[in-house]
mmCIF file as Biopython writes it, N, C-alpha, C and O atoms, coordinates in Angstrom:
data_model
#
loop_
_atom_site.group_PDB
_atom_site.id
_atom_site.type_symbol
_atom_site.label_atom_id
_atom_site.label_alt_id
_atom_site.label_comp_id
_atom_site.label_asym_id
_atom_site.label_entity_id
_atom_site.label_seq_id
_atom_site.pdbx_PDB_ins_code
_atom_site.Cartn_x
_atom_site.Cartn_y
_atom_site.Cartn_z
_atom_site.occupancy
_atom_site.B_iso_or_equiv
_atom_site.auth_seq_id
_atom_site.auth_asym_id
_atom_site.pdbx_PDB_model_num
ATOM 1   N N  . UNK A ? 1  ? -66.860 65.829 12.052 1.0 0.0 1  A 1 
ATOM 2   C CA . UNK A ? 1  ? -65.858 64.791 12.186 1.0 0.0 1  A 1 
ATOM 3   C C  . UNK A ? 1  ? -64.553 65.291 11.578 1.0 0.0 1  A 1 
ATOM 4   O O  . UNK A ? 1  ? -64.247 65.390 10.389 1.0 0.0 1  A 1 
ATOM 5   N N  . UNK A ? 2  ? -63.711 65.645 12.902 1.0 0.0 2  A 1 
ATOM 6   C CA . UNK A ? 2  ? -62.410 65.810 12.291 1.0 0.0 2  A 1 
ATOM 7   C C  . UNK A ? 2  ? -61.342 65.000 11.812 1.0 0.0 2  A 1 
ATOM 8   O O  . UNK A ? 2  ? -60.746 64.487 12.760 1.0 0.0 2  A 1 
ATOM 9   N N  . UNK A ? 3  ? -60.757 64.613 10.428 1.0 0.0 3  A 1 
ATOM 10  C CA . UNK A ? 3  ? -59.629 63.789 11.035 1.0 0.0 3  A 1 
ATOM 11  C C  . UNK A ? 3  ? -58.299 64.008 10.252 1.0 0.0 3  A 1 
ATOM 12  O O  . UNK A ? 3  ? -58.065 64.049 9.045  1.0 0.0 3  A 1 
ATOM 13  N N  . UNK A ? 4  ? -57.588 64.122 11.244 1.0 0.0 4  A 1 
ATOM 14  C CA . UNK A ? 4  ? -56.276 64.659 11.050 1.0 0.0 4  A 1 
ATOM 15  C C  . UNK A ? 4  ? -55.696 63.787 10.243 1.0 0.0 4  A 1 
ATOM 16  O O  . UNK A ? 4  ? -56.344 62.922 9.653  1.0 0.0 4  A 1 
ATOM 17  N N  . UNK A ? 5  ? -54.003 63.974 10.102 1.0 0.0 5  A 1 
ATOM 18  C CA . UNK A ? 5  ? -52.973 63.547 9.149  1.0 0.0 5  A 1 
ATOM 19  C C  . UNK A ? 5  ? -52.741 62.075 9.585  1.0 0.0 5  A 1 
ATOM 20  O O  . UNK A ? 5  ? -52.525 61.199 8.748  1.0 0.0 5  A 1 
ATOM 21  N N  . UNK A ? 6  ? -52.801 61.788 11.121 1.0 0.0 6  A 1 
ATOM 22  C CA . UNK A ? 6  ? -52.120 60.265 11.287 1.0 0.0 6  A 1 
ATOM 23  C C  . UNK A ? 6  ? -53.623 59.299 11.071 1.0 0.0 6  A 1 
ATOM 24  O O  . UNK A ? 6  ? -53.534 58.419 10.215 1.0 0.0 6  A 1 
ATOM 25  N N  . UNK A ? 7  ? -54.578 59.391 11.588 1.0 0.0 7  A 1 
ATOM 26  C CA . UNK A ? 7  ? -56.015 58.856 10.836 1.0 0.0 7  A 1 
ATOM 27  C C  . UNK A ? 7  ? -55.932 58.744 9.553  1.0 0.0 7  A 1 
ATOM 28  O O  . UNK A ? 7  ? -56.504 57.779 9.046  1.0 0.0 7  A 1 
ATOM 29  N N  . UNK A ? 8  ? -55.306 59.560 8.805  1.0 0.0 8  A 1 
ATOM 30  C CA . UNK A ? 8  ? -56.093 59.423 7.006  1.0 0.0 8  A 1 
ATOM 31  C C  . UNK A ? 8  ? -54.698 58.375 6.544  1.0 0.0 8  A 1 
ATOM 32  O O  . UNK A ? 8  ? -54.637 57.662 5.543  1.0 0.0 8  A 1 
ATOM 33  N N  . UNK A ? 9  ? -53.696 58.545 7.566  1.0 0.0 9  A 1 
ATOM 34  C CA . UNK A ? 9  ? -52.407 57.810 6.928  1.0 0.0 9  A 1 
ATOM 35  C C  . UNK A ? 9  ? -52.983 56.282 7.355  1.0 0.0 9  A 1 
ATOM 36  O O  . UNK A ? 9  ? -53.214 55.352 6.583  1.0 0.0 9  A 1 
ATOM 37  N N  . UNK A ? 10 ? -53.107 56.302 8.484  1.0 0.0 10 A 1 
ATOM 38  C CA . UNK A ? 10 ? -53.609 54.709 9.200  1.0 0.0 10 A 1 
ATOM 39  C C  . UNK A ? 10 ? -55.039 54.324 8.463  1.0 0.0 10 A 1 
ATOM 40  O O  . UNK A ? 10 ? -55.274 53.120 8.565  1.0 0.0 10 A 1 
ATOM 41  N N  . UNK A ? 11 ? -56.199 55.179 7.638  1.0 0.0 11 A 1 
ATOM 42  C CA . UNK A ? 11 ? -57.026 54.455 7.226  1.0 0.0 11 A 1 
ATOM 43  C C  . UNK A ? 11 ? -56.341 54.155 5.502  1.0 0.0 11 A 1 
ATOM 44  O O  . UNK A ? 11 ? -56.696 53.122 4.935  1.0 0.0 11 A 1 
ATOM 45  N N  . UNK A ? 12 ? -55.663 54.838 4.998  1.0 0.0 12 A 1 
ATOM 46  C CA . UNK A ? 12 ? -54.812 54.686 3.571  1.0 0.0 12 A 1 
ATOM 47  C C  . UNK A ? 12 ? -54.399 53.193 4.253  1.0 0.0 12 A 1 
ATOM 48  O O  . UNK A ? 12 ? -55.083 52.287 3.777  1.0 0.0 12 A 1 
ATOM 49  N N  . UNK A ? 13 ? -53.399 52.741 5.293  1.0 0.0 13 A 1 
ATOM 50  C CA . UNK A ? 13 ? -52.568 51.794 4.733  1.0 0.0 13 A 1 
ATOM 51  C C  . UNK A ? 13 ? -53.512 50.840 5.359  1.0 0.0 13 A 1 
ATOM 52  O O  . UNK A ? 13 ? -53.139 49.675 5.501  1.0 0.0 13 A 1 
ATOM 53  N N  . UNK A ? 14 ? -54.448 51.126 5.668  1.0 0.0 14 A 1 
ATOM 54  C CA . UNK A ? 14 ? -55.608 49.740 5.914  1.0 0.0 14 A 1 
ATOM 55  C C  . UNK A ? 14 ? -56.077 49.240 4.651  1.0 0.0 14 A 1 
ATOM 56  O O  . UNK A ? 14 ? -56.126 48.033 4.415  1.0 0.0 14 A 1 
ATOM 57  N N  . UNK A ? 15 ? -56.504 50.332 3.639  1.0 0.0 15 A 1 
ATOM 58  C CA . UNK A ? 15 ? -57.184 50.107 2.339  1.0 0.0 15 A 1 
ATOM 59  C C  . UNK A ? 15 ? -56.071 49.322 1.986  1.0 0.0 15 A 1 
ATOM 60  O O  . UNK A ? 15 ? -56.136 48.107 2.171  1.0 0.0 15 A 1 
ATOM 61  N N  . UNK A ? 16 ? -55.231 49.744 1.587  1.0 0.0 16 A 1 
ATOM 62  C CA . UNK A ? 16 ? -53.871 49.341 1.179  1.0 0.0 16 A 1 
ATOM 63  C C  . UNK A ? 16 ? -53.578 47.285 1.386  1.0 0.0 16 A 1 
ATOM 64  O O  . UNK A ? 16 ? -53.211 46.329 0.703  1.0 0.0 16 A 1 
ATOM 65  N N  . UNK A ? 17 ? -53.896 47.495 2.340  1.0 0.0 17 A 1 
ATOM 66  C CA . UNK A ? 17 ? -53.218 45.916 2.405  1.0 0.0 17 A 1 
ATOM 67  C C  . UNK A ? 17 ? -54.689 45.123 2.292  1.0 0.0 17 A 1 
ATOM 68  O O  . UNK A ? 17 ? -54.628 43.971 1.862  1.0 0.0 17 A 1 
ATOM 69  N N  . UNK A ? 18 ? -56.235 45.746 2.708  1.0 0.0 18 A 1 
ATOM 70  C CA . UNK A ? 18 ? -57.035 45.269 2.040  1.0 0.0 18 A 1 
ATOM 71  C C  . UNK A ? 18 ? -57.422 44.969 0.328  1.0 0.0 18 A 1 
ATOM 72  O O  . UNK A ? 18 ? -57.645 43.922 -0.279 1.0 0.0 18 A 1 
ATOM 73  N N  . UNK A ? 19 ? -57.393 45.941 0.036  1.0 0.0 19 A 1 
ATOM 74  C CA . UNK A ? 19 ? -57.371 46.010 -1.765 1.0 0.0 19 A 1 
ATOM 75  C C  . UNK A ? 19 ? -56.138 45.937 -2.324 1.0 0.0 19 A 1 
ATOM 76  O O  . UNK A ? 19 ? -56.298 45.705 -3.522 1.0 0.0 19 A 1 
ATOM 77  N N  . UNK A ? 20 ? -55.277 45.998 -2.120 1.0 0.0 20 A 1 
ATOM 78  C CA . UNK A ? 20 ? -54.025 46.440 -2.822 1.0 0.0 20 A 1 
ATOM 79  C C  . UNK A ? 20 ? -53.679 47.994 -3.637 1.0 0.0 20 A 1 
ATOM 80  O O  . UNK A ? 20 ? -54.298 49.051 -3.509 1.0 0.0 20 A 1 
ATOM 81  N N  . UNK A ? 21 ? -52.629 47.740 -4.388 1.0 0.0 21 A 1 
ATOM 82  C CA . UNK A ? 21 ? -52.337 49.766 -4.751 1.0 0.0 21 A 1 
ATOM 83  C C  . UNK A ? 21 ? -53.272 49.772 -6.282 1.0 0.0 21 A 1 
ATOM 84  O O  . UNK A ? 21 ? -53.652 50.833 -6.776 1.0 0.0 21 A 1 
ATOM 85  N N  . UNK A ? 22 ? -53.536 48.522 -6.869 1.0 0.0 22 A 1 
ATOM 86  C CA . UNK A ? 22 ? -54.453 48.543 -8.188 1.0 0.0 22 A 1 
ATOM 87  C C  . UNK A ? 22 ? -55.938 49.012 -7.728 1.0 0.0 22 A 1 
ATOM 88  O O  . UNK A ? 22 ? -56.567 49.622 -8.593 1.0 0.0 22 A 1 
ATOM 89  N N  . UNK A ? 23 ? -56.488 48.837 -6.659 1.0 0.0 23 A 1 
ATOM 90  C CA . UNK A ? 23 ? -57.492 48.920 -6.622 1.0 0.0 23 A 1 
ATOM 91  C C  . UNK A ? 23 ? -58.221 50.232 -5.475 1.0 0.0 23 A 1 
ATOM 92  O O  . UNK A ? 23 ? -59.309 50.181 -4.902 1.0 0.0 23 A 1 
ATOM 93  N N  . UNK A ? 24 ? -57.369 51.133 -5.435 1.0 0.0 24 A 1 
ATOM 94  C CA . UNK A ? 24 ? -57.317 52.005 -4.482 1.0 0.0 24 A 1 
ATOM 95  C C  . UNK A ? 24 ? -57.824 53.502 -5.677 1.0 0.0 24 A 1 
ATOM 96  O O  . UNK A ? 24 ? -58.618 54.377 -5.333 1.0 0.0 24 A 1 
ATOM 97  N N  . UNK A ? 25 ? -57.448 53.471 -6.420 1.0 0.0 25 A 1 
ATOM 98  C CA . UNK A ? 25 ? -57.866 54.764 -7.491 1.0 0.0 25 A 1 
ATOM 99  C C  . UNK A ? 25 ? -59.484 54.358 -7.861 1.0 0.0 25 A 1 
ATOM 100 O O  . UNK A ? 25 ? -60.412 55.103 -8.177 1.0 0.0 25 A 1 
ATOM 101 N N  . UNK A ? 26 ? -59.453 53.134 -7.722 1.0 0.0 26 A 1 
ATOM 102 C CA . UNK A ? 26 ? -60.803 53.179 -8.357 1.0 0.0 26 A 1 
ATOM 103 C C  . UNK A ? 26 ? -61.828 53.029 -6.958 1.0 0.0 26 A 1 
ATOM 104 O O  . UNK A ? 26 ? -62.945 53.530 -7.087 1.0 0.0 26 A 1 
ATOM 105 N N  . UNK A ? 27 ? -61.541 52.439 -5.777 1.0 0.0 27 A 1 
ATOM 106 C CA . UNK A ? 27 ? -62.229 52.424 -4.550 1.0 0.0 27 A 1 
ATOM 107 C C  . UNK A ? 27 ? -62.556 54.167 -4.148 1.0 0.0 27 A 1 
ATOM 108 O O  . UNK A ? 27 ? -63.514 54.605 -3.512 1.0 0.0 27 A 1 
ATOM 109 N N  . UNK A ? 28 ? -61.472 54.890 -4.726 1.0 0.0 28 A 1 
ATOM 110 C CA . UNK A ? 28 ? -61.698 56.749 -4.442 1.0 0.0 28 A 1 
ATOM 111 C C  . UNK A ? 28 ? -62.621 57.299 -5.249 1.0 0.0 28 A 1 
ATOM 112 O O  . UNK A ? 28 ? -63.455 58.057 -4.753 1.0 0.0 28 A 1 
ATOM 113 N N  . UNK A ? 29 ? -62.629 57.093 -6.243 1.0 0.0 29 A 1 
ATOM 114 C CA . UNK A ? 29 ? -63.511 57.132 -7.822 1.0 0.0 29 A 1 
ATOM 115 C C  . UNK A ? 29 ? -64.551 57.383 -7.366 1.0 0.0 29 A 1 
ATOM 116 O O  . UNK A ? 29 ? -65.134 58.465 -7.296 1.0 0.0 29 A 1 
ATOM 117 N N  . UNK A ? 30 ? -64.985 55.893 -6.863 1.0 0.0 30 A 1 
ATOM 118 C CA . UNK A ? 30 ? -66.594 55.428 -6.545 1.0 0.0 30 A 1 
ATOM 119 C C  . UNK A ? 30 ? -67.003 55.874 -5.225 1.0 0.0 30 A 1 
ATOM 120 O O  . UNK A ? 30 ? -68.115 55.589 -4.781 1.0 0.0 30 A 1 
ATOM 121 N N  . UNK A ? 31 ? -65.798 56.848 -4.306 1.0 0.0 31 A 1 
ATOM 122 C CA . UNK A ? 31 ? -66.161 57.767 -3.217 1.0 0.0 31 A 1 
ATOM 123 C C  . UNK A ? 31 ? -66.771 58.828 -3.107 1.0 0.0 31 A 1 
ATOM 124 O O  . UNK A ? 31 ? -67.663 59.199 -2.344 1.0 0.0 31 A 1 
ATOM 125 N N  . UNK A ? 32 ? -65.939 59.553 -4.366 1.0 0.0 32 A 1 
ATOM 126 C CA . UNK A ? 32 ? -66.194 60.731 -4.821 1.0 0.0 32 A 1 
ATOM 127 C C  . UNK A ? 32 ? -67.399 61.128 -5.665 1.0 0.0 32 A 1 
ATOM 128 O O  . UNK A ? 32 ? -68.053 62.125 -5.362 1.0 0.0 32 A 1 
ATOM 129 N N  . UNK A ? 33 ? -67.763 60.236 -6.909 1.0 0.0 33 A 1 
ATOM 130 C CA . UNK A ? 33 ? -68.613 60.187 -7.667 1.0 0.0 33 A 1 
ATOM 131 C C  . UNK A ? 33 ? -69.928 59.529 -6.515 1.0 0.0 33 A 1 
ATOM 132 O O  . UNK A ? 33 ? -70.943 59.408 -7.200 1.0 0.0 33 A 1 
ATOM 133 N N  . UNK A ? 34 ? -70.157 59.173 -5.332 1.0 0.0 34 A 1 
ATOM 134 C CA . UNK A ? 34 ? -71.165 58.998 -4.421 1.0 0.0 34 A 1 
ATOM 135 C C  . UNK A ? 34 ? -70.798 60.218 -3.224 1.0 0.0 34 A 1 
ATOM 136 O O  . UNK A ? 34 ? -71.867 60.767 -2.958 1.0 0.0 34 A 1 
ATOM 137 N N  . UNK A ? 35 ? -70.310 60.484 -2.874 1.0 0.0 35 A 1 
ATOM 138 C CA . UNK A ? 35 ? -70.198 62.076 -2.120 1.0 0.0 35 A 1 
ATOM 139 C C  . UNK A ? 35 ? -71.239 62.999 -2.946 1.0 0.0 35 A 1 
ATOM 140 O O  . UNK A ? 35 ? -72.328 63.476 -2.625 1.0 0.0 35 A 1 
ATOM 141 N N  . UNK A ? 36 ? -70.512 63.061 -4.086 1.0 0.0 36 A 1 
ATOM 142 C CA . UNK A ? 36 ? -71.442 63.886 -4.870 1.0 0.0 36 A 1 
ATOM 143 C C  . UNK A ? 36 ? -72.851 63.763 -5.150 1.0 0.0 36 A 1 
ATOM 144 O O  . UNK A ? 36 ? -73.520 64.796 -5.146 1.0 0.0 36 A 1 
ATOM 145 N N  . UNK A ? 37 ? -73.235 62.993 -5.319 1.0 0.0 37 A 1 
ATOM 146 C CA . UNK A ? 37 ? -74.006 62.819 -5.378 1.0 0.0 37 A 1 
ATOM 147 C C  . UNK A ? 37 ? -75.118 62.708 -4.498 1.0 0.0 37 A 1 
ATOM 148 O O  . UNK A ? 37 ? -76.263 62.801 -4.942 1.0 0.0 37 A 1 
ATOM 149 N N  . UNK A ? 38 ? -74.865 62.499 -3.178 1.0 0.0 38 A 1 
ATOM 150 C CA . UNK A ? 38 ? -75.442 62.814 -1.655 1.0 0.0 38 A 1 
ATOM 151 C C  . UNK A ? 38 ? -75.321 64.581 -1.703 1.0 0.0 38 A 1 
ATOM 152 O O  . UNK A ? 38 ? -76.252 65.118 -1.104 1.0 0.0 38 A 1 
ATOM 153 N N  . UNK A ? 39 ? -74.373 65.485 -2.289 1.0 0.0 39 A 1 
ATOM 154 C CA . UNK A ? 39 ? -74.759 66.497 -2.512 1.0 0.0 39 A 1 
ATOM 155 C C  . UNK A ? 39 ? -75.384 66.910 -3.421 1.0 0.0 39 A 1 
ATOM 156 O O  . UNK A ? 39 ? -75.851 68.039 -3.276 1.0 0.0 39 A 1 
ATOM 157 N N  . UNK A ? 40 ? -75.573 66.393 -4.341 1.0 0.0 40 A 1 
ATOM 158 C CA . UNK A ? 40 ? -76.412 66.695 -4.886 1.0 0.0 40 A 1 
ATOM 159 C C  . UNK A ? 40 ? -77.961 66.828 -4.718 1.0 0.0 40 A 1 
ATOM 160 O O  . UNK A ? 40 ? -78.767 67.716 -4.993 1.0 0.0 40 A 1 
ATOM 161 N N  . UNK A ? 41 ? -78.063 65.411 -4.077 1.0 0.0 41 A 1 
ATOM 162 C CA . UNK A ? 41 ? -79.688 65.190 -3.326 1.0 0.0 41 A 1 
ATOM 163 C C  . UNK A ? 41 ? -79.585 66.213 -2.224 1.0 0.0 41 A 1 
ATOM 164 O O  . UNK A ? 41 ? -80.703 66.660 -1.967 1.0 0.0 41 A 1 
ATOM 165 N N  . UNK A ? 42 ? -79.107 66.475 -1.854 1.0 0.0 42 A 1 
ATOM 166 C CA . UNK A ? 42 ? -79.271 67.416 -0.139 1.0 0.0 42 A 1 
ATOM 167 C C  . UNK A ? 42 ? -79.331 68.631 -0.957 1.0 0.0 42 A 1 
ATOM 168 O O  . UNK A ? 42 ? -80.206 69.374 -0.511 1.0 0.0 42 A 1 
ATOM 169 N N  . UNK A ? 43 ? -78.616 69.220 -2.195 1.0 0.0 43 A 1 
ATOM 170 C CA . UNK A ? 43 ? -78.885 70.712 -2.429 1.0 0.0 43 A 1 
ATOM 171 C C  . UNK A ? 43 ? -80.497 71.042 -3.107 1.0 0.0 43 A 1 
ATOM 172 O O  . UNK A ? 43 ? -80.958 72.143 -3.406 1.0 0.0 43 A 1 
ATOM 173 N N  . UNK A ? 44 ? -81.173 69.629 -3.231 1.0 0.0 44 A 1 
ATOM 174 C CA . UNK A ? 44 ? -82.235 69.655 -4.171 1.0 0.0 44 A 1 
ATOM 175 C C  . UNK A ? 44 ? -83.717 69.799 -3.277 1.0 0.0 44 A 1 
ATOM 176 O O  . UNK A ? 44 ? -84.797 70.193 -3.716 1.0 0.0 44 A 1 
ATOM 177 N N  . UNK A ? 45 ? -83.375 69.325 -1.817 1.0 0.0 45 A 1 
ATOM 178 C CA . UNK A ? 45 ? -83.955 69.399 -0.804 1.0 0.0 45 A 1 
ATOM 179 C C  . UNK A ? 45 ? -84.459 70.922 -0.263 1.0 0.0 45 A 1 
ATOM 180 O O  . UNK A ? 45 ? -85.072 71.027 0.800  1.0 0.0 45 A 1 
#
C-alpha cells in the first residue's frame, strides 16, 4: 500500500478536524507504540 503526499495530507486534515491539534500527538503515539508492537509479534514468529 502506497500512499503518496496528497493522501497523507487529506488523511492529516481529516484527523484534524476529527480530534483536533491537542489530540493528534497522542492519537500518533498510540500508532506507533502498536505498529511496533505487531512487529514485534511477527519477528517472534
Amino acid at each position: 500500500m502506497n500512499l503518496g503526499a496528497p493522501e497523507i495530507i487529506l488523511i492529516m486534515i481529516v484527523l484534524f478536524f476529527f480530534f483536533g491539534a491537542h489530540k493528534i500527538p497522542e492519537l500518533m503515539k498510540e500508532l506507533g507504540t502498536g505498529l511496533r508492537d505487531i512487529q514485534d509479534i511477527s519477528k517472534r514468529t
